[in-house]
FIFILO-195861 format. One record per atom (N, C-alpha, C, CB): residue in three letters; x, y, z. Coordinates in steps of 0.001 Angstrom, whole numbers, plus 500000, padded with zeros to 6 digits. Glycine has a CB too. Example, Ala and Ser with C-alpha at 12.3 -4.5 7.8 and 13.67 -1.06 7.14 Angstrom:
<rokes>
ALA513190494310507800/ALA512300495500507800/ALA513200496700507800/ALA511308495527509046/SER512850497750507080/SER513670498940507140/SER512900500030507870/SER514084499402505725/
</rokes>
This chain:
<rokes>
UNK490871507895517570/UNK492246507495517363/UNK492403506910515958/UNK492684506476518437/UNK492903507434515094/UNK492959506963513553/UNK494385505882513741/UNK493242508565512219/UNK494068505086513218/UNK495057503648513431/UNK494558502990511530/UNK494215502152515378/UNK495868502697510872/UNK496235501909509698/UNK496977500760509840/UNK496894502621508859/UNK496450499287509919/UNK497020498387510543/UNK497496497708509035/UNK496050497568511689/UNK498703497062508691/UNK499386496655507341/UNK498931494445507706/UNK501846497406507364/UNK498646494591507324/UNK499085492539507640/UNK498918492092506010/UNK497393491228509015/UNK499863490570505930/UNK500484490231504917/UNK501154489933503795/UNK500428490189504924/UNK502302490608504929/UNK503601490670504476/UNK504257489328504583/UNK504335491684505200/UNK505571488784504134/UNK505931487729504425/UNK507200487624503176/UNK504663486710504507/UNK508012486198503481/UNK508727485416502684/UNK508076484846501430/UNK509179484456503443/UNK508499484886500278/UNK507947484439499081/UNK508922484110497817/UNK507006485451498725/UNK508979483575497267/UNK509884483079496549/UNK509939483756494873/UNK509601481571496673/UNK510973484406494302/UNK510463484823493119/UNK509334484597491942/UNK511224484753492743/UNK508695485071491571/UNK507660484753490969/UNK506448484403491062/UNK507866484281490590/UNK506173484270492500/UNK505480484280493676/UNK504161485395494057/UNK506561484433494582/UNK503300485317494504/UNK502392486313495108/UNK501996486365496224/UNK501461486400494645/UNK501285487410496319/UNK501596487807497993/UNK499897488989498241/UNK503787489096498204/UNK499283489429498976/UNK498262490068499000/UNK498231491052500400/UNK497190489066498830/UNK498450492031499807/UNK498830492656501673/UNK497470493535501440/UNK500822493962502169/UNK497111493872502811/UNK495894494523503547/UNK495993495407504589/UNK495132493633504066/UNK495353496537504371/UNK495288497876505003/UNK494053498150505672/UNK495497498919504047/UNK493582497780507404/UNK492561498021507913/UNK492849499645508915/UNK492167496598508667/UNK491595500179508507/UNK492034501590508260/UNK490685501726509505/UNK491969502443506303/UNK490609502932510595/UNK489781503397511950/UNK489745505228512415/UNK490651502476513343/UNK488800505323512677/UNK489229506611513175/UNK489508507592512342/UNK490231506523513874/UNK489039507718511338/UNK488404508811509854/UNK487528508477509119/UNK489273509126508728/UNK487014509028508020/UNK485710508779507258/UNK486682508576505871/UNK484334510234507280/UNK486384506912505510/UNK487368506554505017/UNK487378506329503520/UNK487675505617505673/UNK486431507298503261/UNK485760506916501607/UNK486021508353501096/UNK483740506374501448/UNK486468509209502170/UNK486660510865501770/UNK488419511249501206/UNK486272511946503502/UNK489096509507501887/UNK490694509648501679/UNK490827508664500465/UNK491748509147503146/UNK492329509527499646/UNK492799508582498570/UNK493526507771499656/UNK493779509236497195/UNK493521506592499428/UNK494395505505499879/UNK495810504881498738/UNK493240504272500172/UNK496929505080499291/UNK497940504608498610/UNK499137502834499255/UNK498748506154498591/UNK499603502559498714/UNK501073501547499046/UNK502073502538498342/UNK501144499639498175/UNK502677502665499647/UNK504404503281499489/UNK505494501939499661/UNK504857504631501048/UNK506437501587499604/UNK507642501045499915/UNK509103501819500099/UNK507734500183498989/UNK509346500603500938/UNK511231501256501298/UNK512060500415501572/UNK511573502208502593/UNK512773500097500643/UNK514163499213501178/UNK515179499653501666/UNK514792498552500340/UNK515879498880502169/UNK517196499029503294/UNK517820500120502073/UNK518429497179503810/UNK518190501662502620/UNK519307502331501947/UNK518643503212500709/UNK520437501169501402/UNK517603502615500972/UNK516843503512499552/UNK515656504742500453/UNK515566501976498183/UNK515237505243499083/UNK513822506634499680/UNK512607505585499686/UNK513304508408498165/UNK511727506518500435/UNK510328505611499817/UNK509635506169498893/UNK509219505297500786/UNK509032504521498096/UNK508592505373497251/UNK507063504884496857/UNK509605505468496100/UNK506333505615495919/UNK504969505491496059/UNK504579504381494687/UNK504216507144496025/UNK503850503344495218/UNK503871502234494452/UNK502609502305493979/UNK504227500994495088/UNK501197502239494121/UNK500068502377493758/UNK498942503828494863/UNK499640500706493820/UNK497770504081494053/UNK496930504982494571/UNK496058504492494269/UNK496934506169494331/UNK494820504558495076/UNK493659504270495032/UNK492745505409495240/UNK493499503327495818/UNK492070506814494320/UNK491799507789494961/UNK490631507857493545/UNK493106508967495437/UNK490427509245493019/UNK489478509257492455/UNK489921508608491192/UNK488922510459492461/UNK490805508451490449/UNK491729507222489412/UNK492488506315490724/UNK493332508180488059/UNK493217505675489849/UNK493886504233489865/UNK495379504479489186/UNK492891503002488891/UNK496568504499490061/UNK497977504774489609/UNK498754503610489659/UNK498656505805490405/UNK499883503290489660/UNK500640502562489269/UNK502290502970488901/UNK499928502141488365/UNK503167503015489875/UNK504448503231489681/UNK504774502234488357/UNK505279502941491073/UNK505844502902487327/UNK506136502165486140/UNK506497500238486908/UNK507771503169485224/UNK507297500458487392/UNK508237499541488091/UNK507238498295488383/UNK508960500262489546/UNK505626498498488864/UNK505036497596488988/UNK503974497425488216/UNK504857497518489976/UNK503667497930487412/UNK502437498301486432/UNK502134496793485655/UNK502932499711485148/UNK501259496027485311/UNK500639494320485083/UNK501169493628486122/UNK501125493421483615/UNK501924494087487207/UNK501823493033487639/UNK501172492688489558/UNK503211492672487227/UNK500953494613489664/UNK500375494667491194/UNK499162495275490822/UNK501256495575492430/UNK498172495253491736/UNK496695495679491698/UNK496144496222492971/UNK495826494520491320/UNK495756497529493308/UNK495312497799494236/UNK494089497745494357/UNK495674498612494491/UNK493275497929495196/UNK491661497826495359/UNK491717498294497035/UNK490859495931494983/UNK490213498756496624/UNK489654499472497954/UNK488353498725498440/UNK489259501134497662/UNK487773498763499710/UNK486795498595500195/UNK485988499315501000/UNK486958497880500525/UNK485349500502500669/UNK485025500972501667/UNK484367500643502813/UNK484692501582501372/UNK483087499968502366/UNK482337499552503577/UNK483347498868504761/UNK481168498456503082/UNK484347498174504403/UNK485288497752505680/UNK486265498643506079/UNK486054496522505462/UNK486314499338504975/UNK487693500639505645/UNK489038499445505427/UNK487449501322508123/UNK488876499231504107/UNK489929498482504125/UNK490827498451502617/UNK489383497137504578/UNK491968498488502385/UNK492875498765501240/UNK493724497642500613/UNK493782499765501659/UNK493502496791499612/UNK494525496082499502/UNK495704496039498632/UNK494111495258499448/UNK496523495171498280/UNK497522495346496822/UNK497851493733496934/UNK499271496663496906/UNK497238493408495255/UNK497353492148495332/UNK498869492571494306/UNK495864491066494789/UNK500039491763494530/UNK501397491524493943/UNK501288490280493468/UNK502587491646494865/UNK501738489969491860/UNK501783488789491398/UNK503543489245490730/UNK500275488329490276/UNK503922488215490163/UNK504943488096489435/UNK505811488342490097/UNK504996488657488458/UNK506114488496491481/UNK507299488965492459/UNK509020489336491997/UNK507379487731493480/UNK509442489905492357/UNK510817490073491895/UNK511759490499493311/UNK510837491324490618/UNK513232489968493117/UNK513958490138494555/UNK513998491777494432/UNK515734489262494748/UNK513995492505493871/UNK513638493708493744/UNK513043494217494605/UNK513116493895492895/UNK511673493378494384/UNK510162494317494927/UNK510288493787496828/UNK508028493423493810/UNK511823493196497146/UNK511837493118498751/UNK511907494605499762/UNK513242492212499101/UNK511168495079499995/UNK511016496094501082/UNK510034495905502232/UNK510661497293500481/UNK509667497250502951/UNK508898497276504080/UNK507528498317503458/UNK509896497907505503/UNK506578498024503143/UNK505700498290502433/UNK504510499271503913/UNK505209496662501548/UNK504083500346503332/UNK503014501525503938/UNK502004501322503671/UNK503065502827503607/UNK501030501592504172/UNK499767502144504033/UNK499779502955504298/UNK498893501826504410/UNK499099504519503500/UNK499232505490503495/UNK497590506192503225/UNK500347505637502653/UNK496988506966503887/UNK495608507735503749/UNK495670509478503862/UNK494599507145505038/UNK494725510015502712/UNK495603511291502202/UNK494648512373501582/UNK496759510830500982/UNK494068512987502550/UNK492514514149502305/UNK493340514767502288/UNK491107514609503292/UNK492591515727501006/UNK492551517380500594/UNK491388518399500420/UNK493081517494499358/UNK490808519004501631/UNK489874519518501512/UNK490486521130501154/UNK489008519175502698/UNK489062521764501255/UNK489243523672501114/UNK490463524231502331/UNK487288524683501675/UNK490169524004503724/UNK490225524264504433/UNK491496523481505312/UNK489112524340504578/UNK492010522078505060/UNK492715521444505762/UNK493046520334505251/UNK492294521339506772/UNK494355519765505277/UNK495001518411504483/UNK494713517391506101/UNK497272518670503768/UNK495003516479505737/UNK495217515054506328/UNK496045514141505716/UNK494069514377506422/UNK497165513175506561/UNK497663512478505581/UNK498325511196507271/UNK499005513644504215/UNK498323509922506695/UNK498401509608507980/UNK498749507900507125/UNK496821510052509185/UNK499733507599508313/UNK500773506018507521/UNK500479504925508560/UNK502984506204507442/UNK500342504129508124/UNK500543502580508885/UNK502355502425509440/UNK500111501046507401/UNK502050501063510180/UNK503812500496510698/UNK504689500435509948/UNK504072499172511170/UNK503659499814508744/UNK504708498655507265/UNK504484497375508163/UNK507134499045506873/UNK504639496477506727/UNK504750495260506547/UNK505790494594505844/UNK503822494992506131/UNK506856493844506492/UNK507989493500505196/UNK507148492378504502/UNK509795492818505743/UNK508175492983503254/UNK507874491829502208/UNK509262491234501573/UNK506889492452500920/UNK509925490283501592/UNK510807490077500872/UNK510856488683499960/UNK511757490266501666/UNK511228489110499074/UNK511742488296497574/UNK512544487412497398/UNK512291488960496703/UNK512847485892497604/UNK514144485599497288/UNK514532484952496074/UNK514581484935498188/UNK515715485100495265/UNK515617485004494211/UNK516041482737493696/UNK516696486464493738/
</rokes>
């Protein structure tokens, strides 16, 4: 049963940081790029960092969020510093193989995060 569990999310005050975590089961978890998507009320989602064979970074958050991986725990994080009422959405974990033969791609609940200014 492949399960992506999101925890810490929360209330935070502009300028603020925050460290959310992606415990990841039920695939071989060093074979998937791991990403953070977000989505706010009324908007698309959209793809905020990758963690795969490079290291990405949507413009929008670039110095001031950091993703990192762990494999041995099967676990994904994104540390957010510098917060903005902006960056308030419901944040993904997202895991995402491309082999010869067959894709995989598979999302967590979300975790809100919101900003207040």
């Amino acid at each position: 049963q492949v399960q992506l569990v999101e925890s810490g999310g929360g209330l935070v005050q502009s300028g603020g940081s925050l460290r959310l975590s992606c415990v990841a089961s039920g695939f071989t978890f060093s074979n998937f790029a791991m990403s953070w998507y977000r989505q706010a009320p009324g908007s698309e989602r959209e793809l905020v960092a990758v963690a795969g064979v490079s290291t990405n970074y949507a413009d929008s958050v670039k110095g001031r969020f950091t993703i990192s991986r762990d494999n041995a725990k099967n676990e994904v994080y994104l540390q957010m510093n510098s917060l903005k009422p902006e960056d308030t959405a419901v944040y993904y974990c997202n895991a995402y193989y491309k082999g010869w033969a067959a894709s995989q791609n598979y999302w967590g609940q979300g975790t809100q995060v919101t900003v207040s200014s």
